[in-house]
mmCIF file of the C-alpha atoms, coordinates in Angstrom:
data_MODEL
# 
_entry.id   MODEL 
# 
loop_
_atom_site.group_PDB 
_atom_site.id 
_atom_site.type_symbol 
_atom_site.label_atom_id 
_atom_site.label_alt_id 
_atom_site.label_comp_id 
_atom_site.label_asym_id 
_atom_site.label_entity_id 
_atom_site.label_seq_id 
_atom_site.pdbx_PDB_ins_code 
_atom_site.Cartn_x 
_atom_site.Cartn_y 
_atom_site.Cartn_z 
_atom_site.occupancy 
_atom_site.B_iso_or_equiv 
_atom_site.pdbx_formal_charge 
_atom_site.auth_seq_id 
_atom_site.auth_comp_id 
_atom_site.auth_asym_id 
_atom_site.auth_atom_id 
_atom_site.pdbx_PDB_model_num 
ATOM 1  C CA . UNK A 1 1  ? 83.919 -89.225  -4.036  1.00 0.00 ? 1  UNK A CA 1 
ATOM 2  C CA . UNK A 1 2  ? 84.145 -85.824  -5.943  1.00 0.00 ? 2  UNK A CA 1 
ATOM 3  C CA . UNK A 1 3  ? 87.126 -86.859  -7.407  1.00 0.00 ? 3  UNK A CA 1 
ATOM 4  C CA . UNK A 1 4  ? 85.910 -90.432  -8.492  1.00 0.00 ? 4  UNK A CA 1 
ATOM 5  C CA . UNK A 1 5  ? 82.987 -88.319  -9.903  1.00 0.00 ? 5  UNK A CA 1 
ATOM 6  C CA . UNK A 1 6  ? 85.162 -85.761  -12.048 1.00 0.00 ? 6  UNK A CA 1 
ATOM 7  C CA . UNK A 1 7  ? 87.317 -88.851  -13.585 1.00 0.00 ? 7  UNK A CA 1 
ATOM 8  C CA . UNK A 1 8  ? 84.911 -91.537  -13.884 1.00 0.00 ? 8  UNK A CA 1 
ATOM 9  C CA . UNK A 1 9  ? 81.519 -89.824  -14.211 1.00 0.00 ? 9  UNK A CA 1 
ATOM 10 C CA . UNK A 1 10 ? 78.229 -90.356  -12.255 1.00 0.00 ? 10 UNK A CA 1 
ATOM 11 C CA . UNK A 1 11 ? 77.498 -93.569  -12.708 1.00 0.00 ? 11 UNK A CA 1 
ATOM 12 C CA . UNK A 1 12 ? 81.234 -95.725  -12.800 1.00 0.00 ? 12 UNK A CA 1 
ATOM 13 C CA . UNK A 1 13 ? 80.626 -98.443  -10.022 1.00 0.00 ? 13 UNK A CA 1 
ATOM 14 C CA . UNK A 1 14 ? 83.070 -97.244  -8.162  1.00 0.00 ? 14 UNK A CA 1 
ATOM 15 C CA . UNK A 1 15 ? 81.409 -93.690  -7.542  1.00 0.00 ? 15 UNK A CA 1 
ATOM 16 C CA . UNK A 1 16 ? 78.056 -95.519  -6.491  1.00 0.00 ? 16 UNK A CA 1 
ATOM 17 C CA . UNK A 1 17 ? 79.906 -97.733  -4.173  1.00 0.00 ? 17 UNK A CA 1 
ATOM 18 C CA . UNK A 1 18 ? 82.037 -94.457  -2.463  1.00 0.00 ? 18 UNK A CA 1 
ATOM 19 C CA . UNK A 1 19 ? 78.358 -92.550  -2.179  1.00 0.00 ? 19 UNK A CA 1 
ATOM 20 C CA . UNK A 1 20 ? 77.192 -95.541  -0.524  1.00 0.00 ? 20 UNK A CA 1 
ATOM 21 C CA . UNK A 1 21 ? 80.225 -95.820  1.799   1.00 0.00 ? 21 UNK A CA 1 
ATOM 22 C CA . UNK A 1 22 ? 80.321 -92.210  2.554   1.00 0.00 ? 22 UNK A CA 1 
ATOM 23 C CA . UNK A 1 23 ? 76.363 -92.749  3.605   1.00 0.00 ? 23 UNK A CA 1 
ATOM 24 C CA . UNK A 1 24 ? 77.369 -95.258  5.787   1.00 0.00 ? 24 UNK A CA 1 
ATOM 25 C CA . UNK A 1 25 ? 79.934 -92.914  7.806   1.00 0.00 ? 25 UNK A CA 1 
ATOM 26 C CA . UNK A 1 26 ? 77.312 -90.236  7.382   1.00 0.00 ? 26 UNK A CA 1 
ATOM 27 C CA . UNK A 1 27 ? 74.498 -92.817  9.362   1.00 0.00 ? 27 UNK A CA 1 
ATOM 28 C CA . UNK A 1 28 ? 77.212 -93.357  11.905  1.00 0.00 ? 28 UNK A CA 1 
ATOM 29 C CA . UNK A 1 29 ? 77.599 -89.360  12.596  1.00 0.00 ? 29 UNK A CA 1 
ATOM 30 C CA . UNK A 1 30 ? 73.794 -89.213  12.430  1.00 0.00 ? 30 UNK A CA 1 
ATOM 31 C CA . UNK A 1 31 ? 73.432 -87.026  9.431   1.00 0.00 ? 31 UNK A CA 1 
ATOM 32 C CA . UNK A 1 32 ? 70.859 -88.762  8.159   1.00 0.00 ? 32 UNK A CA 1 
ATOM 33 C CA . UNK A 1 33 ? 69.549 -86.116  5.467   1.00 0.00 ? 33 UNK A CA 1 
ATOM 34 C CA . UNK A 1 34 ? 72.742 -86.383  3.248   1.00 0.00 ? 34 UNK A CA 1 
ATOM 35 C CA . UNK A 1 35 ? 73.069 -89.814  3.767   1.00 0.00 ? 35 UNK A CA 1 
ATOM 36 C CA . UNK A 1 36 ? 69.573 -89.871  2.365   1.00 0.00 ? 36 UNK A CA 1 
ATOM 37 C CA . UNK A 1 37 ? 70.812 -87.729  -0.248  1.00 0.00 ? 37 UNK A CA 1 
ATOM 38 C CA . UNK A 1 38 ? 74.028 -90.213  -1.594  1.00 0.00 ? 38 UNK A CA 1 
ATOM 39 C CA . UNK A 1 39 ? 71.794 -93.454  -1.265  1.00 0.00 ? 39 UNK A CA 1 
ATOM 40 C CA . UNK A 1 40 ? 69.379 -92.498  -3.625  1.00 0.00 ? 40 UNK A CA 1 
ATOM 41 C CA . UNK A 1 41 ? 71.539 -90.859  -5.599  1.00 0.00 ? 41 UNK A CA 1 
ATOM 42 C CA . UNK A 1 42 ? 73.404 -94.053  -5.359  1.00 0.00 ? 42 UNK A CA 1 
ATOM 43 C CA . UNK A 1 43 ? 70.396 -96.167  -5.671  1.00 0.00 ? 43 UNK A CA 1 
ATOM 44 C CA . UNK A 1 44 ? 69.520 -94.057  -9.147  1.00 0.00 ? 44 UNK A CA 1 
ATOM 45 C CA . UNK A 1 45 ? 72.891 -94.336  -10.615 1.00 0.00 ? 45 UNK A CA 1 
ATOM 46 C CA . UNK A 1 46 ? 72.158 -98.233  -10.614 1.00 0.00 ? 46 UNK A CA 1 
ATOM 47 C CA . UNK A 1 47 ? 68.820 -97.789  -12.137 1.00 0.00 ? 47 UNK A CA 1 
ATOM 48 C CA . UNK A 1 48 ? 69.986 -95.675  -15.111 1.00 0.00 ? 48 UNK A CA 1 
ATOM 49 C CA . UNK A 1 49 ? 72.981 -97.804  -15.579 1.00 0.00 ? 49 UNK A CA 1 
ATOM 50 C CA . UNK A 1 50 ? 71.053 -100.263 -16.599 1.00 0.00 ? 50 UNK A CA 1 
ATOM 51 C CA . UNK A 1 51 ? 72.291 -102.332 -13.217 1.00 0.00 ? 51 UNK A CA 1 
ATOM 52 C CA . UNK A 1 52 ? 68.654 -102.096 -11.650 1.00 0.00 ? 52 UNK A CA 1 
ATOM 53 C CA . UNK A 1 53 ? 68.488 -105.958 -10.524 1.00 0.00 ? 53 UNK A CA 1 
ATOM 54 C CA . UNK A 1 54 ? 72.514 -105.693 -9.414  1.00 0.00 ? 54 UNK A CA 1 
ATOM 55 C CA . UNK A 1 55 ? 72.797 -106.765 -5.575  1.00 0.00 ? 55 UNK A CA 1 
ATOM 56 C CA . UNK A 1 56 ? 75.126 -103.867 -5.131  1.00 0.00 ? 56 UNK A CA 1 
ATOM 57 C CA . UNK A 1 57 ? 71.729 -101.804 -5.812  1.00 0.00 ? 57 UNK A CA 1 
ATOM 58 C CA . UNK A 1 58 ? 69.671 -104.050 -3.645  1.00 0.00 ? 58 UNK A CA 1 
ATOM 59 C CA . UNK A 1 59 ? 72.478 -103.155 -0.989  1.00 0.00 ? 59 UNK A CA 1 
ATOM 60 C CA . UNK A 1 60 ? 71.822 -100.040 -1.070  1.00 0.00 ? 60 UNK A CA 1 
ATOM 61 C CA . UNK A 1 61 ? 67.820 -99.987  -1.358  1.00 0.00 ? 61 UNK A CA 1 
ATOM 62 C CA . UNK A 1 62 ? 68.721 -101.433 1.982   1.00 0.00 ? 62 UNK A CA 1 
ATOM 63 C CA . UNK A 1 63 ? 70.490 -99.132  3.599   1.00 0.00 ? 63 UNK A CA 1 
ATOM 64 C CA . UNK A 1 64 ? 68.562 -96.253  2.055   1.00 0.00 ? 64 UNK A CA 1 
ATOM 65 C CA . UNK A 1 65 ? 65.276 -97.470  3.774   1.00 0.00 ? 65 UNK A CA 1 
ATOM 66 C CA . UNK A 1 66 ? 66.777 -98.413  7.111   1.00 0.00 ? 66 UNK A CA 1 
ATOM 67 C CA . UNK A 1 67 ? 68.367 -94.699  7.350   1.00 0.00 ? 67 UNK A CA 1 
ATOM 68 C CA . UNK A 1 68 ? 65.301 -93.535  6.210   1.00 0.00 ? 68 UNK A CA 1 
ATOM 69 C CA . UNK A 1 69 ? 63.564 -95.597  8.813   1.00 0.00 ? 69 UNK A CA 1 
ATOM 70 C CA . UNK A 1 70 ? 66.117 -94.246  11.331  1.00 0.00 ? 70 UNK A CA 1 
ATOM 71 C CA . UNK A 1 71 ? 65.178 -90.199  10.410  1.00 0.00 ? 71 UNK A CA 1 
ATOM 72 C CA . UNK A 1 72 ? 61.514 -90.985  11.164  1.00 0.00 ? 72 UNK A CA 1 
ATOM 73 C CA . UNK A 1 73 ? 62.643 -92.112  14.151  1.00 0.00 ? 73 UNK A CA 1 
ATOM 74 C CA . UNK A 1 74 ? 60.903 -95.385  13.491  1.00 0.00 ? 74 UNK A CA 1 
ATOM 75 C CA . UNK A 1 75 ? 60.608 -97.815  16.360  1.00 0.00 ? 75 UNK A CA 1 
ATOM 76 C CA . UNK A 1 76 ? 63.106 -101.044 16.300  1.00 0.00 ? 76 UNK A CA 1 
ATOM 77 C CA . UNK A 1 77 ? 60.585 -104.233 15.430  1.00 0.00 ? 77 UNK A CA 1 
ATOM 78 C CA . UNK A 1 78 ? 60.436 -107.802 17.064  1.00 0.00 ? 78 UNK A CA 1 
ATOM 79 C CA . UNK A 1 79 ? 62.738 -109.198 14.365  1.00 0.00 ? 79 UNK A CA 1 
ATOM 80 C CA . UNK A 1 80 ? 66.366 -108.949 14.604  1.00 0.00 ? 80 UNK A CA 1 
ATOM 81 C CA . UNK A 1 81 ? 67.887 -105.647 12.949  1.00 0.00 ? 81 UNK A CA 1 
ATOM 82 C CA . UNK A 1 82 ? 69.414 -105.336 9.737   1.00 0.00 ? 82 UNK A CA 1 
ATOM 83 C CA . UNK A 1 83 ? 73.014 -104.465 9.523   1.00 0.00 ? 83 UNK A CA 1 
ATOM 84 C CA . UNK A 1 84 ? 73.883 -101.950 7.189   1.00 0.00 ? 84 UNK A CA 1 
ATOM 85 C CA . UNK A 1 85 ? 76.445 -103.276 4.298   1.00 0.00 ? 85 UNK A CA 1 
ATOM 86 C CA . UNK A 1 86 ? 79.651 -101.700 1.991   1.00 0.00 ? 86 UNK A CA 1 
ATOM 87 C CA . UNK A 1 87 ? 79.986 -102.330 -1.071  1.00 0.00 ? 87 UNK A CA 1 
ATOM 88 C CA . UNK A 1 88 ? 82.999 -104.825 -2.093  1.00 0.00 ? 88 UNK A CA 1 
ATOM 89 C CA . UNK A 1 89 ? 85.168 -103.450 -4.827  1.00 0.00 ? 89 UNK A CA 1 
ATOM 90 C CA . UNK A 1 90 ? 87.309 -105.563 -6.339  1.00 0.00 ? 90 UNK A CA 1 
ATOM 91 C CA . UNK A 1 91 ? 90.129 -103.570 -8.042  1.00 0.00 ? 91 UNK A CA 1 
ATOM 92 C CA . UNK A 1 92 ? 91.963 -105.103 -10.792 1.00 0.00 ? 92 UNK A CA 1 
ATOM 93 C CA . UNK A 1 93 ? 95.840 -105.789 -10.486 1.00 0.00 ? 93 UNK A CA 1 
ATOM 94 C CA . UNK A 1 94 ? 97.563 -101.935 -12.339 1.00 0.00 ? 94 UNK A CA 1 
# 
């Protein structure tokens, strides 16, 4: 993600997809205070792009409250769970 962040800047779709993947992995290994960290960092990079209403963001506005959810220990509710989601990149043919 650095790297995509040196080349492409801080808020190229593909860096705010890779923070949101990397959160992901991060939720899996239970690290749940950086994972906080890249999905609103994520989240914001789709706000000041101008992308605010983008599903990609609503993706992550997902994921960023169920991991927050998940830190405060919150209690699973009656409904069935939400699955966390990646974001699908598309990459064009080089």
């Amino acid at each position: 993600q650095e790297n995509l962040r040196r080349r492409l800047g801080d808020h190229h779709p593909w860096v705010l997809a890779a923070a949101a993947s990397v959160a992901n992995a991060l939720v899996e290994l239970d690290e749940l205070d950086e994972a906080v960290r890249l999905e609103e960092f994520a989240r914001l990079g789709y706000d000041r792009t101008g992308f605010g209403r983008h599903p990609d963001r609503a993706l992550v506005a997902d994921n960023l409250a169920m991991t927050r959810a998940r830190r405060l220990g919150a209690p699973p509710t009656g409904e069935e769970p939400r699955r966390r989601a990646d974001i699908d990149l598309e990459l064009p043919d080089l």
